[in-house]
N, C-alpha and C positions, 0 to 999 in steps of 0.2 A: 504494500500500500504506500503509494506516494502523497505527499504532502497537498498535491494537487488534487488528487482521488479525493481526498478526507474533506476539504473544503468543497469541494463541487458536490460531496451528497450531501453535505451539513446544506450547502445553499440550496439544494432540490428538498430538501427533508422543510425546511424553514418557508420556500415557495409555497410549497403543499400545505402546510397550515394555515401560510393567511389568506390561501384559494380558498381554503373549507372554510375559514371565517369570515370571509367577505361577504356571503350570503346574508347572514344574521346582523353583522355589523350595520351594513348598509339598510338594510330594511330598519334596525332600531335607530338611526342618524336619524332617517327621514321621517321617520313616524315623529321621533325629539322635536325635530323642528316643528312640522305639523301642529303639534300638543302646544307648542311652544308659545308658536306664533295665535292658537287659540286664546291661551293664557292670558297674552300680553291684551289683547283686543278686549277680555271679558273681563280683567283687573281680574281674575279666581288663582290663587296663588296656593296650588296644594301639593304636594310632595305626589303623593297618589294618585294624581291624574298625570301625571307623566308615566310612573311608572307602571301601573297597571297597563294600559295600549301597547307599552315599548314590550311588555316581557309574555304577552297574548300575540304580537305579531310576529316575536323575534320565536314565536314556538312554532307559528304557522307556516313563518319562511325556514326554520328547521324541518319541518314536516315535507313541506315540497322538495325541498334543494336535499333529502336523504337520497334517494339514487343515486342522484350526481356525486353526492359527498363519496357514499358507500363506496362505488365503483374507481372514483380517485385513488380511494385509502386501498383496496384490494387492488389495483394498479401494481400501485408502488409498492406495496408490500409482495405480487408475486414478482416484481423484476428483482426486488431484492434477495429474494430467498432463489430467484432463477442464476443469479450473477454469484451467488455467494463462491462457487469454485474460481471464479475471476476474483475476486476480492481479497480471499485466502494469497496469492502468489504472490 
């Protein structure tokens, strides 16, 4: 294993994470704003109305975006168990 190897799958391994959390991220950003911008318009200033929407959407964009994530994660997990006699050398 070269120094090169080690860093290009720590940087493929660290890709693959914030591909699978961009889903949820992004869905809870824009919902944030959304709430937000309600907030500011109605003066209603409550912890709970932010977070209840963000943490019911960010379950519903988990729920859709699982195939994709699954299939990601089983990806990358069979090239690496595929490759491991390449790695080993």
């Amino acid at each position: 294993m070269t120094q090169d190897f080690i860093i290009g799958f720590g940087r493929q391994a660290i890709e693959l994470s914030l591909m699978m959390a961009l889903p949820m991220l992004g869905v809870g950003l824009g919902i944030g704003v959304v709430v937000s911008i309600i907030q500011a318009a109605t003066q209603i200033q409550d912890v709970t109305l932010t977070f209840i929407p963000k943490l019911v959407c960010m379950f519903v964009a988990l729920l859709l975006a699982m195939p994709w994530l699954m299939e990601r994660m089983i990806t990358f997990t069979r090239e690496v168990f595929i490759n491991i006699p390449t790695y080993i050398r």
